[in-house]
C-alpha positions as CSV (number, residue, x, y, z in Angstrom):
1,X,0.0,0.0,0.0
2,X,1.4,3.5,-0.7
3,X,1.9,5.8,1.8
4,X,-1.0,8.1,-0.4
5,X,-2.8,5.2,0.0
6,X,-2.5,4.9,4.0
7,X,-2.8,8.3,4.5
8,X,-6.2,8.3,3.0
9,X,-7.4,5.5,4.8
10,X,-6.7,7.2,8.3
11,X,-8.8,9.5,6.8
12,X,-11.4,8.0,6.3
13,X,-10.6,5.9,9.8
14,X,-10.8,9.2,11.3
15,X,-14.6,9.8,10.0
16,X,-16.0,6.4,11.0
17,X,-14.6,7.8,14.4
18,X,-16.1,11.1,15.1
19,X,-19.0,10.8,12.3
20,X,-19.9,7.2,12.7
21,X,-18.7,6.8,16.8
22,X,-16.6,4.2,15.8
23,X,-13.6,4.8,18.5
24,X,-11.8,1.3,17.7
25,X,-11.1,2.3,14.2
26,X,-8.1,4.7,15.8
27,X,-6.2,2.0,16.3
28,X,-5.6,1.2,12.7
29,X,-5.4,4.5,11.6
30,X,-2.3,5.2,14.1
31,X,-1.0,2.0,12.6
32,X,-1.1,3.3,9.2
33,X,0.2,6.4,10.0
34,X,3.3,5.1,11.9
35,X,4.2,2.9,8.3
36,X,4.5,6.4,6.7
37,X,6.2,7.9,9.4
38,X,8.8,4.9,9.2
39,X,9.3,5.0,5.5
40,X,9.7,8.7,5.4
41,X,12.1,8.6,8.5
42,X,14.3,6.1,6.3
43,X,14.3,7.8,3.2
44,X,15.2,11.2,4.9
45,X,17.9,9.5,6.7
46,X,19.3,8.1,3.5
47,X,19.1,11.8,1.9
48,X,20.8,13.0,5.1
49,X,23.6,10.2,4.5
50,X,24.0,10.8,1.0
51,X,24.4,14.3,1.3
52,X,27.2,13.8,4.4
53,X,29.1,11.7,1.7
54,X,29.3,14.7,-0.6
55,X,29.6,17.8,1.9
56,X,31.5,15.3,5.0
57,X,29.1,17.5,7.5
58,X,27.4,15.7,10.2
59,X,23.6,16.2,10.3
60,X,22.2,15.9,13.8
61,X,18.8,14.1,12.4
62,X,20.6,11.9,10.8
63,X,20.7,8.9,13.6
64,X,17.6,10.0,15.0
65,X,15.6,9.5,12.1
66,X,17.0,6.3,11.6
67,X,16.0,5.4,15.0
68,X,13.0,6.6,14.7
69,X,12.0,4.1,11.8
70,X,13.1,1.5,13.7
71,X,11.4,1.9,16.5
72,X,8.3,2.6,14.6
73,X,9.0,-0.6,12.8
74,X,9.6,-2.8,15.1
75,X,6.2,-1.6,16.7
76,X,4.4,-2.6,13.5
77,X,6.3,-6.0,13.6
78,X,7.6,-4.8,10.3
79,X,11.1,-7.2,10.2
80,X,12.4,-6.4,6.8
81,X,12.4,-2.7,7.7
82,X,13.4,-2.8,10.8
83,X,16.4,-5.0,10.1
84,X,17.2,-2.3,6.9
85,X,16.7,0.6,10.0
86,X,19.6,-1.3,12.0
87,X,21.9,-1.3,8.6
88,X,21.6,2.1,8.8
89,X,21.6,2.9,12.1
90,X,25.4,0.8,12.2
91,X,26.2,2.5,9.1
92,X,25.8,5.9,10.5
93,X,28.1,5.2,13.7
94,X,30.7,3.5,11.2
95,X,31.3,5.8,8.6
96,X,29.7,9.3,10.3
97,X,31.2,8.6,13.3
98,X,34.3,6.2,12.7
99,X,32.4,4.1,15.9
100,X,32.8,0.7,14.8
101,X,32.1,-0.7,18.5
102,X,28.6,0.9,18.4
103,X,28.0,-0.2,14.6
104,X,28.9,-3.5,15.0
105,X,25.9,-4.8,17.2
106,X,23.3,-2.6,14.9
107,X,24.9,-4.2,11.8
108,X,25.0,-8.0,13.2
109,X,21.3,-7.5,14.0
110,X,20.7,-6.4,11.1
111,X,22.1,-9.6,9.2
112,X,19.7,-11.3,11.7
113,X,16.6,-9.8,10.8
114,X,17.4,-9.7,6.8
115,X,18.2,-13.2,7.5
116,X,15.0,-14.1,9.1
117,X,12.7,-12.6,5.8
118,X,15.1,-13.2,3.1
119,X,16.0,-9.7,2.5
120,X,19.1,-10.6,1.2
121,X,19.7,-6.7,-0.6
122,X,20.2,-5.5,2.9
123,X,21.8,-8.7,4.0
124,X,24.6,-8.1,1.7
125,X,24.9,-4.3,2.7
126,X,24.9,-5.4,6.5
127,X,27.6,-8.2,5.6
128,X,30.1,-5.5,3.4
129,X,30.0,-3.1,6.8
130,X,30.7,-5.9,9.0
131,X,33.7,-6.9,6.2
132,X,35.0,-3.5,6.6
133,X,34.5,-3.3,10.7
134,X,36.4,-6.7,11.0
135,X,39.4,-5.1,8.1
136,X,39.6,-1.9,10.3
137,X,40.3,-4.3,13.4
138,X,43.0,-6.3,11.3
139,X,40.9,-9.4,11.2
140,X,41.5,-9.8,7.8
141,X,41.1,-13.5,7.3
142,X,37.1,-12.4,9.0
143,X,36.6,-9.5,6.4
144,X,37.2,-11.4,3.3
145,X,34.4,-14.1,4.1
146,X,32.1,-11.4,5.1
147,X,33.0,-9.8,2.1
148,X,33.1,-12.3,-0.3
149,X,30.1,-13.4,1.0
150,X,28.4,-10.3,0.5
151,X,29.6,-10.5,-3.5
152,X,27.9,-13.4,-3.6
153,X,24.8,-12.0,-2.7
154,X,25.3,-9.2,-4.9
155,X,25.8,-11.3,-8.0
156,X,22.4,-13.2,-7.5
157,X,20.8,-10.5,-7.3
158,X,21.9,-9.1,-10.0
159,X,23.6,-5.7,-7.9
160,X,26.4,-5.2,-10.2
161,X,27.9,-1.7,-8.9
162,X,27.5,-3.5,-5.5
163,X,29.7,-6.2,-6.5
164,X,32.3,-3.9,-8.3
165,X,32.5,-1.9,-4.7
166,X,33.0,-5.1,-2.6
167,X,35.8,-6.2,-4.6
168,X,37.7,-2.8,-4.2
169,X,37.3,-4.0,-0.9
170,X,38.2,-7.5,-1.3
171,X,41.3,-5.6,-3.1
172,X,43.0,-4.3,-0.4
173,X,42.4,-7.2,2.0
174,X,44.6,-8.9,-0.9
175,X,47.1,-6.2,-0.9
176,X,47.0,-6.6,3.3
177,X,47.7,-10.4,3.3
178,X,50.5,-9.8,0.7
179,X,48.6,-11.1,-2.7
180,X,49.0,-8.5,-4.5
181,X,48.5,-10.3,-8.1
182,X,44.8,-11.4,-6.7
183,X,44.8,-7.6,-5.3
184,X,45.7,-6.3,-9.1
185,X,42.9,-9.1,-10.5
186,X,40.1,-7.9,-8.1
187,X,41.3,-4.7,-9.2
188,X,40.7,-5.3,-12.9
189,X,37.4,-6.8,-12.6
190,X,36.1,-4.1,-10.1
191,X,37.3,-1.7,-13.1
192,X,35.5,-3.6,-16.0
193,X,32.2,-4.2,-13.9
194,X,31.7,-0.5,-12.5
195,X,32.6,1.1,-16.0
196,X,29.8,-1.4,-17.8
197,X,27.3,0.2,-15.1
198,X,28.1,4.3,-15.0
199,X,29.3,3.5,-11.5
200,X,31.7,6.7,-11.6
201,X,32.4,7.1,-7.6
202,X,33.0,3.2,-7.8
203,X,35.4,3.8,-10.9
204,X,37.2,6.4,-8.4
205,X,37.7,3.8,-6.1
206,X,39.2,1.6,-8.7
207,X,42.2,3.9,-9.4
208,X,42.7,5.2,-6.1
209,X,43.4,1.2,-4.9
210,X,44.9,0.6,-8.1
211,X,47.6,3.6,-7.2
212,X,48.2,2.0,-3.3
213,X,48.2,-1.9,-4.3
């Protein structure tokens, strides 16, 4: 249902109340309500997010928008959103905040919930930050299953500038662990797959780990 949709029925949820004295109808209507509120709270967060990649300016409404959705969320007994909420929420105190100890619990949760309703989109999102969490700790051997893991997901779904950023990844675990032939090779096929799709801040990323490997 879309959130025009919802709104409208509240509406007319509201009239059955005061016009027709039908007081349990409220209920609902708050319940339809809070599933906008929750969307809308993600989707600004995600603006606010974007735009902190570009301008590297903390936004204080940020995290509390993405709390908010969760919250809301989990009081609908919405799963998939609330897990995608926690990705977020993590993501925020990883790259925002550089606070991997408070991201990792959001992000571990969230593989939990995406687990539990087969959202595997945010699975593989949750599993990359969790790759790049267990690489900042040194745990390299950890961050190249989580990461490779997460390519996997990304090439059955079919989430090709997805995979092309993972392997950047997976390139400088290489060039960590002293492999710098598979670093150059993830390198190379990171390269072809983001210049097929337009992915131009991927491409980036390709030549700056090309230049350290």
């Amino acid at each position: 249902m879309s959130a025009e949709d919802r709104i409208e029925r509240a509406r007319l949820l509201y009239e059955r109340a005061v016009i027709g004295g039908d007081d349990s109808v409220l209920a609902v209507a708050e319940r339809e309500l809070n599933a906008v509120e929750a969307d809308l709270a993600l989707a600004r967060g995600r603006i606010l997010h974007a735009r902190f990649l570009v301008e590297r300016n903390e936004d204080p409404h940020e995290l509390a928008l993405f709390e908010r959705a969760a919250q809301l969320y989990q009081l609908l007994g919405d799963v998939r959103g609330e897990g995608e909420s926690l990705f977020w929420i993590g993501t925020f105190h990883q790259v925002v905040r550089h606070d991997d100890a408070a991201a990792v619990p959001a992000l571990e949760r969230s593989c939990e919930l995406a687990t539990q309703v087969g959202d595997m989109l945010t699975l593989s999102y949750a599993l990359r930050h969790l790759g790049i969490a267990a690489h900042a700790a040194g745990e390299l051997d950890v961050a190249r299953q989580r990461l490779e893991e997460s390519v996997r997901l990304r090439r059955e779904l079919g989430f090709l500038p997805g995979v092309a950023a993972n392997l950047v990844g997976l390139a400088h675990i290489a060039a960590g662990q002293g492999r710098r032939d598979d670093a150059l090779a993830l390198i190379d096929e990171a390269g072809a797959i983001a210049e097929a799709s337009g992915a131009q801040v991927i491409l980036r990323q390709v030549e700056e780990a090309r230049a350290s490997v």
